[in-house]
N, CA, C and O atoms as a MOPAC input file, in Angstrom:
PM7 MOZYME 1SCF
protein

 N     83.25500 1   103.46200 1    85.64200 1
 C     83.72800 1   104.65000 1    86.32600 1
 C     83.70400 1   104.45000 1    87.83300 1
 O     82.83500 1   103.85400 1    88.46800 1
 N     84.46700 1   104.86400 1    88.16200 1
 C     84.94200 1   104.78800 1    89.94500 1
 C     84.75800 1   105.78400 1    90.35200 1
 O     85.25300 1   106.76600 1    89.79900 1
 N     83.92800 1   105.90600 1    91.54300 1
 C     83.81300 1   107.39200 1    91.93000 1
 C     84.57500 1   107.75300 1    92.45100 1
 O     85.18500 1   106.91300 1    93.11200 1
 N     85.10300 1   109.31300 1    92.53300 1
 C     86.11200 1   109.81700 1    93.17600 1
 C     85.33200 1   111.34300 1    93.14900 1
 O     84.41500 1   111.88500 1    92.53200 1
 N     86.41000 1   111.70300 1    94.34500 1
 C     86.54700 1   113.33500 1    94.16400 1
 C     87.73900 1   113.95000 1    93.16700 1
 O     88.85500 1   113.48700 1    93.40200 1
 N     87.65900 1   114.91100 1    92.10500 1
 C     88.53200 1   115.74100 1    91.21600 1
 C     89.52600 1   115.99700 1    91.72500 1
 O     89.43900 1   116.97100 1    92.47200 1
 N     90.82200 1   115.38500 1    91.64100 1
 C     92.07200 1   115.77500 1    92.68700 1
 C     93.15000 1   116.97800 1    91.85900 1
 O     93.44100 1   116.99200 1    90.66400 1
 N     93.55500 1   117.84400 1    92.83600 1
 C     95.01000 1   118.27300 1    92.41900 1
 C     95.97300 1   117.71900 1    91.86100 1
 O     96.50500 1   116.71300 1    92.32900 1
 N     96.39900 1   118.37600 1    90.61600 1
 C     97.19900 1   118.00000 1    89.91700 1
 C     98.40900 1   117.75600 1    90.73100 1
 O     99.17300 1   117.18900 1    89.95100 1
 N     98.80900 1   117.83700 1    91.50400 1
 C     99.93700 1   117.70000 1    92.43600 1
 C     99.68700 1   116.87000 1    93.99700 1
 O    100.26500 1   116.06000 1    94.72200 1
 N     98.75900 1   117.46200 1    93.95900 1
 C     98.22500 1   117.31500 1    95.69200 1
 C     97.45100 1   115.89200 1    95.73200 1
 O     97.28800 1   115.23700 1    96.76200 1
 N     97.06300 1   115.57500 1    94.62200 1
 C     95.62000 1   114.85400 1    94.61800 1
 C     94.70300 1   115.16200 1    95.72700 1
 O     94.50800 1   116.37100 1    95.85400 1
 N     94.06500 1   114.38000 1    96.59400 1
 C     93.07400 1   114.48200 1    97.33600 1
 C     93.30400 1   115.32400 1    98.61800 1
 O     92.38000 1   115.96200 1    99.12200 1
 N     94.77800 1   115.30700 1    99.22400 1
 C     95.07900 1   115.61900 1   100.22000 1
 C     95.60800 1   117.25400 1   100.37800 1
 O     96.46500 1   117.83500 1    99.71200 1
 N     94.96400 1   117.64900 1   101.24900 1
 C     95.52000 1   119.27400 1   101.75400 1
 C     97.20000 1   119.41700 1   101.56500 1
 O     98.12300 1   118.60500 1   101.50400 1
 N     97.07800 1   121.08000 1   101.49700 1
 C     98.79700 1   121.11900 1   101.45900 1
 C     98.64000 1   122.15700 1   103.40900 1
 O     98.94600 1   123.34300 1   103.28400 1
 N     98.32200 1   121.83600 1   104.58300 1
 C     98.56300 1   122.15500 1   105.30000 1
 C     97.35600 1   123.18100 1   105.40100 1
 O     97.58700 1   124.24600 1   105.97300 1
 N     96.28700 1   122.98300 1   104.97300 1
 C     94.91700 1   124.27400 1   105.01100 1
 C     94.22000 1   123.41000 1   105.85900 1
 O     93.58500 1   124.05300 1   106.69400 1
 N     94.05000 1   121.79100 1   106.00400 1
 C     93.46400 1   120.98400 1   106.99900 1
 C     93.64700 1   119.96900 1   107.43800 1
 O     94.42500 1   119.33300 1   106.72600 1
 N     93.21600 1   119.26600 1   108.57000 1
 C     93.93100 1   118.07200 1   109.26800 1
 C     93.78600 1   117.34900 1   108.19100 1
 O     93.27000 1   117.52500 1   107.08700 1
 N     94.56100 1   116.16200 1   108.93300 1
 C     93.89300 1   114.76600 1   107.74200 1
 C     92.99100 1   114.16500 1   108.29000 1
 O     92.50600 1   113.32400 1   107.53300 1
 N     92.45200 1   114.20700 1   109.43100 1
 C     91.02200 1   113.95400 1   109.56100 1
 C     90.46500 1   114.46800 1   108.81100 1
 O     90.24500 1   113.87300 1   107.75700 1
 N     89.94500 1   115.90700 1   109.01400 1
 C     89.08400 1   116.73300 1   108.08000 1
 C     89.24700 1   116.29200 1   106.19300 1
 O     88.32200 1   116.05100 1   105.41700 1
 N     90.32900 1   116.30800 1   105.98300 1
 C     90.45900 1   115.81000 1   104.74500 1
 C     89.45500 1   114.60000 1   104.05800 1
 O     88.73100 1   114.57800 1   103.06200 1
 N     89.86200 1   113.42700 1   105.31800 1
 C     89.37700 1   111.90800 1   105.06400 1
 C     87.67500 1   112.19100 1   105.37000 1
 O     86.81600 1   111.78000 1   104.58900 1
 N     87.41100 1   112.80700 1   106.38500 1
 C     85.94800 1   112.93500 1   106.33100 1
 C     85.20500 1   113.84600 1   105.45400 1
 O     83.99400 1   113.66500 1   105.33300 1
 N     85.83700 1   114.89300 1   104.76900 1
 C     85.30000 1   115.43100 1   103.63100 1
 C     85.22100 1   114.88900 1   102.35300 1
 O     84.42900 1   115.12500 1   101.44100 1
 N     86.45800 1   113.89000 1   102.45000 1
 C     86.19800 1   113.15400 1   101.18400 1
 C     85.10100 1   111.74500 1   101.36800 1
 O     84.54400 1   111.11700 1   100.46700 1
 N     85.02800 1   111.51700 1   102.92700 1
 C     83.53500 1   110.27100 1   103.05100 1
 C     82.79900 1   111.06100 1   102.68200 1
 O     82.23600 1   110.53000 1   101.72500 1
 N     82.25000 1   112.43400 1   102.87400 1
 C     81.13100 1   112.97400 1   102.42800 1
 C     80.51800 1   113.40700 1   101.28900 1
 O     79.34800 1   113.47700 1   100.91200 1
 N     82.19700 1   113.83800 1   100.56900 1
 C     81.59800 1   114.08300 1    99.60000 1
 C     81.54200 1   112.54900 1    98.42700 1
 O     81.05100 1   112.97400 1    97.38200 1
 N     81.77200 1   111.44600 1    98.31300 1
 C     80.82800 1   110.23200 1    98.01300 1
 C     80.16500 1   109.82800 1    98.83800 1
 O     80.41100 1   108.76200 1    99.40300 1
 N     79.17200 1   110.56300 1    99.11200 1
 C     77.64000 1   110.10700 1    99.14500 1
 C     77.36300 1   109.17800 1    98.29100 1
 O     77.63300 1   109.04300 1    97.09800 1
 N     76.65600 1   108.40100 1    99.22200 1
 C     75.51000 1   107.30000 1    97.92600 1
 C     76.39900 1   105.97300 1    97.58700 1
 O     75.87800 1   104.86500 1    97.46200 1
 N     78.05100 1   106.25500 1    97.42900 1
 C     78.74100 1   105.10800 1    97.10100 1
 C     79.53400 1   104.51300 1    98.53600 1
 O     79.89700 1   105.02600 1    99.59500 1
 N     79.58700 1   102.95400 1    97.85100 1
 C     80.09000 1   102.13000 1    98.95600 1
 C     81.22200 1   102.51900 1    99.02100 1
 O     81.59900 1   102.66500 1   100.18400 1
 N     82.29000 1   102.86800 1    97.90700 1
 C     83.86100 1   103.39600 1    98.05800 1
 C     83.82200 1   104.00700 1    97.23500 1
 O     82.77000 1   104.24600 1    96.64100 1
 N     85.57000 1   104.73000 1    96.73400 1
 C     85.81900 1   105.37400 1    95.58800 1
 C     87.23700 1   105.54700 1    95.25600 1
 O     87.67800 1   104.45000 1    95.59700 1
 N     88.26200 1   106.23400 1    94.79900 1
 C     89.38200 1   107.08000 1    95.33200 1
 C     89.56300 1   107.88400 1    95.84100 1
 O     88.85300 1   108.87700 1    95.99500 1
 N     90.91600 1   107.57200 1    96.36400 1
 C     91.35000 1   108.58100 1    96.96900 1
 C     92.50500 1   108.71800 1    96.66300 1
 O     93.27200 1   107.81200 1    96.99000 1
 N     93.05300 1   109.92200 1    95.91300 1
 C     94.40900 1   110.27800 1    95.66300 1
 C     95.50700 1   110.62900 1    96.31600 1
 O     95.41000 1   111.67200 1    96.96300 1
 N     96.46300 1   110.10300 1    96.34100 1
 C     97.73800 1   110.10400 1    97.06000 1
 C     98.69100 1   110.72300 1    96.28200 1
 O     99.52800 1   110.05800 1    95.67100 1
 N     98.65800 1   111.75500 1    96.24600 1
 C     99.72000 1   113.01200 1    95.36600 1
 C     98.46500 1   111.97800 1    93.78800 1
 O     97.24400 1   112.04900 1    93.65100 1
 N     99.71500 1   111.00700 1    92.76300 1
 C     99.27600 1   111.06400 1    91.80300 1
 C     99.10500 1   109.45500 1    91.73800 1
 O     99.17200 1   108.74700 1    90.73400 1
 N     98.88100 1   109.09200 1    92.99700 1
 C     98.57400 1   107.51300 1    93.17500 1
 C     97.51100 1   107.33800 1    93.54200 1
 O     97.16700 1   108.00300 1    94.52000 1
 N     96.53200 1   106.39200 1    92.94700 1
 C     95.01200 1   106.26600 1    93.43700 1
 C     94.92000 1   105.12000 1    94.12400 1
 O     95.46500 1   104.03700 1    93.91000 1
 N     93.99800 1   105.53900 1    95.18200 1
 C     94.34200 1   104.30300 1    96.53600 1
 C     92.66600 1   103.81000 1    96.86800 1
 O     91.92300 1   104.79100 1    96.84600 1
 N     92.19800 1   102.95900 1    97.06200 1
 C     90.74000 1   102.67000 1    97.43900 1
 C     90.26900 1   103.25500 1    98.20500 1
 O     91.11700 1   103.56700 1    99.04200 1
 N     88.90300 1   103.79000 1    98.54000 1
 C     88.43700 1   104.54600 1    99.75500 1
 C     87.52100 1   103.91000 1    99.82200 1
 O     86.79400 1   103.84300 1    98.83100 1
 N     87.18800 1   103.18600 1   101.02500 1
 C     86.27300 1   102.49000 1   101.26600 1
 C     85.00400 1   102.75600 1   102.43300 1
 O     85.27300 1   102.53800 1   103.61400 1
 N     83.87400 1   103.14700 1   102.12300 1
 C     83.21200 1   103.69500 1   103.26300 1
 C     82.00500 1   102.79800 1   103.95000 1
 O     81.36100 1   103.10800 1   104.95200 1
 N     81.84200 1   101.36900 1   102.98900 1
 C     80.43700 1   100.46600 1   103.71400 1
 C     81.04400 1    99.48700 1   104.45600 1
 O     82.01900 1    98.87800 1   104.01600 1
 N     80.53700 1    99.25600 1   105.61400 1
 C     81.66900 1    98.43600 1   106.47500 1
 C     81.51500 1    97.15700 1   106.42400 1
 O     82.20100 1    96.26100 1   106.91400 1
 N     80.46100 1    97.11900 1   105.72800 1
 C     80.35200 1    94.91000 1   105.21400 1
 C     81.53300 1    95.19000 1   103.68800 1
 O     81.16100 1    94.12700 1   103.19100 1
 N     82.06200 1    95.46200 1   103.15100 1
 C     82.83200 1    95.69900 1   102.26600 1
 C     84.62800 1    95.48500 1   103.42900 1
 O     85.29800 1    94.48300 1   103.67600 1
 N     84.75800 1    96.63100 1   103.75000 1
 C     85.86700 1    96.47200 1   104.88700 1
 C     85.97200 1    95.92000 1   105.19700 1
 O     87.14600 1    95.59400 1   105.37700 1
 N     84.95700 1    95.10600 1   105.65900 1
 C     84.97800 1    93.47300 1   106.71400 1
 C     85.95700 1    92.70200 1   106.08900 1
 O     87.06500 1    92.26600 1   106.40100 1
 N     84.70800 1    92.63300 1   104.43000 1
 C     85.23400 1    91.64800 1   103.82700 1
 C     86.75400 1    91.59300 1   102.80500 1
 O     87.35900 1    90.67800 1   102.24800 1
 N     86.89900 1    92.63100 1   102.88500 1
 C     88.63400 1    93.45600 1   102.60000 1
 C     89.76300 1    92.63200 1   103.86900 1
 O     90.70200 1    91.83700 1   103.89200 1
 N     88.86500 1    93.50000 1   104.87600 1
 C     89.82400 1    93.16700 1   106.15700 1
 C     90.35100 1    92.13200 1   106.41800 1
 O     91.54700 1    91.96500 1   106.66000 1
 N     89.04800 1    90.90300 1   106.37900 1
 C     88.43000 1    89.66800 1   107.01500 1
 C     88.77100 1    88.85400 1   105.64000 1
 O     89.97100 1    88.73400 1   105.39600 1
 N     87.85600 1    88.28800 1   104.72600 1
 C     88.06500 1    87.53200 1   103.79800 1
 C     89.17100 1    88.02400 1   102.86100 1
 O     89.97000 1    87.11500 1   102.63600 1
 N     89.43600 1    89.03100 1   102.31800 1
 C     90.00300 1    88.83700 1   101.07100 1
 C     91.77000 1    89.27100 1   101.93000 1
 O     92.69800 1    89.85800 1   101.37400 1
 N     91.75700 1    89.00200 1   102.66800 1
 C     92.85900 1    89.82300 1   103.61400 1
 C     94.24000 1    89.36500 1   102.92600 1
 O     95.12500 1    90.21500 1   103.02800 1
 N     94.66600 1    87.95900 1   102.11300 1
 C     95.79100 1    87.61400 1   101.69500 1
 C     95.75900 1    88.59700 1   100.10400 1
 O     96.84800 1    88.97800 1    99.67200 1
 N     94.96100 1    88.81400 1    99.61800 1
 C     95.36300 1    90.36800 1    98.42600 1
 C     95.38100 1    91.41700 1    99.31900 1
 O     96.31900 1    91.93600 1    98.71500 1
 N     95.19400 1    92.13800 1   100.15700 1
 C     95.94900 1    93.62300 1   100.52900 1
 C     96.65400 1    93.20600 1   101.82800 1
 O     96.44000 1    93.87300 1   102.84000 1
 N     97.31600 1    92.36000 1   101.86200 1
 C     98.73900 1    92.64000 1   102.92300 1
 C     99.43000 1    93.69100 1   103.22700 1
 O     99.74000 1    93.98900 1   104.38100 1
 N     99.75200 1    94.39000 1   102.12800 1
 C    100.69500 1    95.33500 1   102.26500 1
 C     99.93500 1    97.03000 1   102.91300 1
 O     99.89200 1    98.07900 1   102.27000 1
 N     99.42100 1    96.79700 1   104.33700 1
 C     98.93900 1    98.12700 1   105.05100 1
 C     99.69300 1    99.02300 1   105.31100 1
 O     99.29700 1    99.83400 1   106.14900 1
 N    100.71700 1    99.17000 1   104.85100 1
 C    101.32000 1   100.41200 1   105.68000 1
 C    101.34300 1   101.77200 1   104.86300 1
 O    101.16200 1   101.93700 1   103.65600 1
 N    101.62000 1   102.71300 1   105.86900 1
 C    101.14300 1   103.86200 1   106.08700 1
 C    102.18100 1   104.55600 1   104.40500 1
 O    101.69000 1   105.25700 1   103.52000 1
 N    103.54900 1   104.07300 1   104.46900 1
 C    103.77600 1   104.33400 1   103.51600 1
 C    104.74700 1   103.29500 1   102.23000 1
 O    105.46100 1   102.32200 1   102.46900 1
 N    104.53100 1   103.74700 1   101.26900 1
 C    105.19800 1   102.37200 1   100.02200 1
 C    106.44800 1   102.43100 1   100.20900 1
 O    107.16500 1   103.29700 1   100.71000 1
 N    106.77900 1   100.80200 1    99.48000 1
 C    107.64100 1   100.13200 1   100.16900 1
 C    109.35700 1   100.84300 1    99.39400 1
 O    110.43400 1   100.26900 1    99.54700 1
 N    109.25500 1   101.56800 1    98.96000 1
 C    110.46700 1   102.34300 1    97.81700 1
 C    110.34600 1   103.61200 1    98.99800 1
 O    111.48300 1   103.98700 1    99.28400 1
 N    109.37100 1   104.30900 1    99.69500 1
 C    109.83900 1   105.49700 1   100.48800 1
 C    110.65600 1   104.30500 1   101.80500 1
 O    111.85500 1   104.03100 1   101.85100 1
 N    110.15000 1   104.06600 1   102.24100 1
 C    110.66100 1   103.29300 1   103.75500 1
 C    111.82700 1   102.78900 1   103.30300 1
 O    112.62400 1   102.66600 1   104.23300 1
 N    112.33300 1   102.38600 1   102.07600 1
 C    113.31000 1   101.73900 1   102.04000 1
 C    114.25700 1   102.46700 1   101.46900 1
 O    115.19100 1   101.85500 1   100.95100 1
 N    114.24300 1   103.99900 1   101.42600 1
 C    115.07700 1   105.50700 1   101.30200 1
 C    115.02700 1   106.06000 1   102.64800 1
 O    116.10800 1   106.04600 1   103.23700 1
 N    114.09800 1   106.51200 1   103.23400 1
 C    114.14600 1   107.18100 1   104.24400 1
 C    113.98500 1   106.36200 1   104.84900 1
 O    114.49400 1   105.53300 1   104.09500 1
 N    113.65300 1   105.76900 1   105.72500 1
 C    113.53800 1   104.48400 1   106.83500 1
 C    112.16700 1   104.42700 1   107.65000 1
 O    111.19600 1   105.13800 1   107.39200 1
 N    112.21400 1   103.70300 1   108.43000 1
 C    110.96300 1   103.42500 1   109.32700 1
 C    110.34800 1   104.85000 1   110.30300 1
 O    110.62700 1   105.12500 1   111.47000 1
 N    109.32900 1   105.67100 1   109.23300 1
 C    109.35900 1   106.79700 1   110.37900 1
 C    107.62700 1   106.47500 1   110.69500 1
 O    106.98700 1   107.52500 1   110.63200 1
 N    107.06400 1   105.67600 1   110.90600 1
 C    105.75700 1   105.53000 1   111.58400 1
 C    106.01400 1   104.81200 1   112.28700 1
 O    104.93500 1   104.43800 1   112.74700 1
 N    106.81000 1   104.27100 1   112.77100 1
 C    106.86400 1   102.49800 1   113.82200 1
 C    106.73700 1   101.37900 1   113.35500 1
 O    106.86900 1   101.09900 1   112.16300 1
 N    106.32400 1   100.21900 1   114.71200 1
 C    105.99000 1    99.00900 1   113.95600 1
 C    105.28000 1    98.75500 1   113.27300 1
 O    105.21400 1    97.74300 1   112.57400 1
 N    104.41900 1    99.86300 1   113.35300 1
 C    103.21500 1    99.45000 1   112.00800 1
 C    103.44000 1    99.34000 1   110.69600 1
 O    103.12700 1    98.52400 1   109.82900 1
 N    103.99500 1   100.24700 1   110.73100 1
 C    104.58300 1   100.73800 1   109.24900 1
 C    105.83900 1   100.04100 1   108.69800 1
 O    106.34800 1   100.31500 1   107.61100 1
 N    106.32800 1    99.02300 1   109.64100 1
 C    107.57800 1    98.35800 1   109.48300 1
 C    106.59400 1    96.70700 1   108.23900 1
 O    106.91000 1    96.12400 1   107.20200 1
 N    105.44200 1    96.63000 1   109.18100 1
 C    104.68800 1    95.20900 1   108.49900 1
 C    103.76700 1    95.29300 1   107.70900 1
 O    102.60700 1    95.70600 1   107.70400 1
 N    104.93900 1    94.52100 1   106.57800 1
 C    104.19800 1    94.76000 1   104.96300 1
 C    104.29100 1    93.10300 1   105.20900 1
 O    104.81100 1    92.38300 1   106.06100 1
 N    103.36800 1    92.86200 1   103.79300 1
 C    103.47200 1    91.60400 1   103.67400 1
 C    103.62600 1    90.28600 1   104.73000 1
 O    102.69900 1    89.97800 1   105.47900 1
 N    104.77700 1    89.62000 1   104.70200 1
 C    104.61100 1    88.67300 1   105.47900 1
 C    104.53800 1    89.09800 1   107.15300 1
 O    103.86500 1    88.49100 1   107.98500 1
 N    105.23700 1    90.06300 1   107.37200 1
 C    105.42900 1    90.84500 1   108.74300 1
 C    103.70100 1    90.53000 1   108.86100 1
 O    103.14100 1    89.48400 1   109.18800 1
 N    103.08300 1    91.92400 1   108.44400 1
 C    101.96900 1    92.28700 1   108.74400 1
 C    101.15900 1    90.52800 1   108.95900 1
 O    100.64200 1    90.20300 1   110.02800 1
 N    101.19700 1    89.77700 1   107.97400 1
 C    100.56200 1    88.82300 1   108.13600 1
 C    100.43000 1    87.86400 1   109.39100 1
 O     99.36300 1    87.52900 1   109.90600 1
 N    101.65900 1    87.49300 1   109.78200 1
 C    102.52900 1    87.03400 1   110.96000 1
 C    102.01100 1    87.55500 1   112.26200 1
 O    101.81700 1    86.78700 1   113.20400 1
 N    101.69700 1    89.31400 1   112.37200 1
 C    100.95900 1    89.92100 1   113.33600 1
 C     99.55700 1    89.79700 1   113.18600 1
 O     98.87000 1    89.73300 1   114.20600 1
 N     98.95700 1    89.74800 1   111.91200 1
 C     97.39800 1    89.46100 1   111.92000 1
 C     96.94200 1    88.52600 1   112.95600 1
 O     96.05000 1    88.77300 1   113.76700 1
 N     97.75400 1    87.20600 1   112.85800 1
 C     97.23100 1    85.74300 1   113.01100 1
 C     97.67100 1    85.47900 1   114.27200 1
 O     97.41100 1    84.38800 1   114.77900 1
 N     98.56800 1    86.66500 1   115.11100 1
 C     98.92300 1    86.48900 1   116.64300 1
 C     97.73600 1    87.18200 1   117.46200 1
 O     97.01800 1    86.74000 1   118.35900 1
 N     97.79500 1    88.58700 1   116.74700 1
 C     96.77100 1    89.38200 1   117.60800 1
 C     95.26000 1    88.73400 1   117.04700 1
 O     94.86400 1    88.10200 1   118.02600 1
 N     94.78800 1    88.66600 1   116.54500 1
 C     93.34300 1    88.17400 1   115.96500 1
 C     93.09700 1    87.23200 1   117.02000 1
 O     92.14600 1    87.54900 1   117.73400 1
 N     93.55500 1    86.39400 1   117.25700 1
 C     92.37300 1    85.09300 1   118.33000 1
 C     91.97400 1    85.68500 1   119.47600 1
 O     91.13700 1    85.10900 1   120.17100 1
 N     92.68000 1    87.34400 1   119.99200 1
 C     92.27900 1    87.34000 1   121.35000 1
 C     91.02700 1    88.29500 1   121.36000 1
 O     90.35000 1    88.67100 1   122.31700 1
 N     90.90800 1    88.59300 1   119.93800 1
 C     89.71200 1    89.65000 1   119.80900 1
 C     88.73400 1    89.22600 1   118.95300 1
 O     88.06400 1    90.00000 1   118.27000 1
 N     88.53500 1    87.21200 1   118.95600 1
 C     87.48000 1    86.79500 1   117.93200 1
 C     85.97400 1    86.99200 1   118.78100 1
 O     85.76600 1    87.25400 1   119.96600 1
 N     85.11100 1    86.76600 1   117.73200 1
 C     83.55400 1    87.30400 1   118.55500 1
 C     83.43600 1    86.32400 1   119.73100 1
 O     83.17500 1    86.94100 1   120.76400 1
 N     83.56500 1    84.72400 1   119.95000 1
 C     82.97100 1    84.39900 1   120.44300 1
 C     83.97900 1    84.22700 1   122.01300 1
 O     83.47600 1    83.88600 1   123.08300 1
 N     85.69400 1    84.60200 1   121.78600 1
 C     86.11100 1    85.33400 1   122.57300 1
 C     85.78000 1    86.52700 1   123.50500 1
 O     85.82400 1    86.52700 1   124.73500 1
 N     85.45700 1    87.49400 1   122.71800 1
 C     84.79500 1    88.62700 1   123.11200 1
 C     83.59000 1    88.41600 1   123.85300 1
 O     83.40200 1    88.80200 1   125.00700 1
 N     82.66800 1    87.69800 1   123.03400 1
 C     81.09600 1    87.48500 1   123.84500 1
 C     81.72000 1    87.24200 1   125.39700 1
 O     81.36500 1    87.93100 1   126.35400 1
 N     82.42900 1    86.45600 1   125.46200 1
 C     82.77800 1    85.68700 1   126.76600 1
 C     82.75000 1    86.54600 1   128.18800 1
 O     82.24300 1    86.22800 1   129.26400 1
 N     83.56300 1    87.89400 1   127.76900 1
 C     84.13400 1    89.02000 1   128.52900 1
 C     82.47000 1    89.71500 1   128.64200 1
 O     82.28300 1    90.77900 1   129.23200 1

């Protein structure tokens, strides 16, 4: 069993306009307490919620060639309605990857220590 919060049959996890999506995302960190992640429902799509940050790291950091695909929304809406978040949301897959491995060296630790 995966913890989650009980979602709307429609809505899943997310407000219909009663609260930000901050408030949303931090009510749902709170309410899994105790667990490292859980779900989080996206209308009727379940998406990882991840709240221990040696986990993220290692999401982010090591396992980074399985979740390529970061963007804000799936790849069947963007490719009906079009690019409405920006470049971010433009880099799935190889995009996103391509930008990982440009921006990353200027923000490695022992870079950073330097500054």
């Amino acid at each position: 069993d995966i913890p989650q919060v009980a979602p709307h049959w429609f809505l899943g996890n997310k407000s219909f306009g009663g609260e930000s999506m901050k408030d949303t995302y931090l009510n749902h960190y709170n309410a899994l307490q105790g667990h490292r992640f859980g779900l989080f429902w996206e209308g009727n799509r379940p998406t990882i919620f991840l709240k221990d940050l040696d986990l993220i790291k290692k999401v982010q950091v090591g396992d980074f060639e399985h979740f390529a695909d970061n963007a804000f929304t799936r790849l069947d809406y963007r490719l009906k309605v079009g690019n409405v978040f920006g470049v971010a949301d433009m880099l799935a897959e190889e995009g996103w990857k391509k930008m990982k491995r440009s921006v990353t060296p200027p923000f490695s630790v022992p870079r950073l220590k330097k500054s």
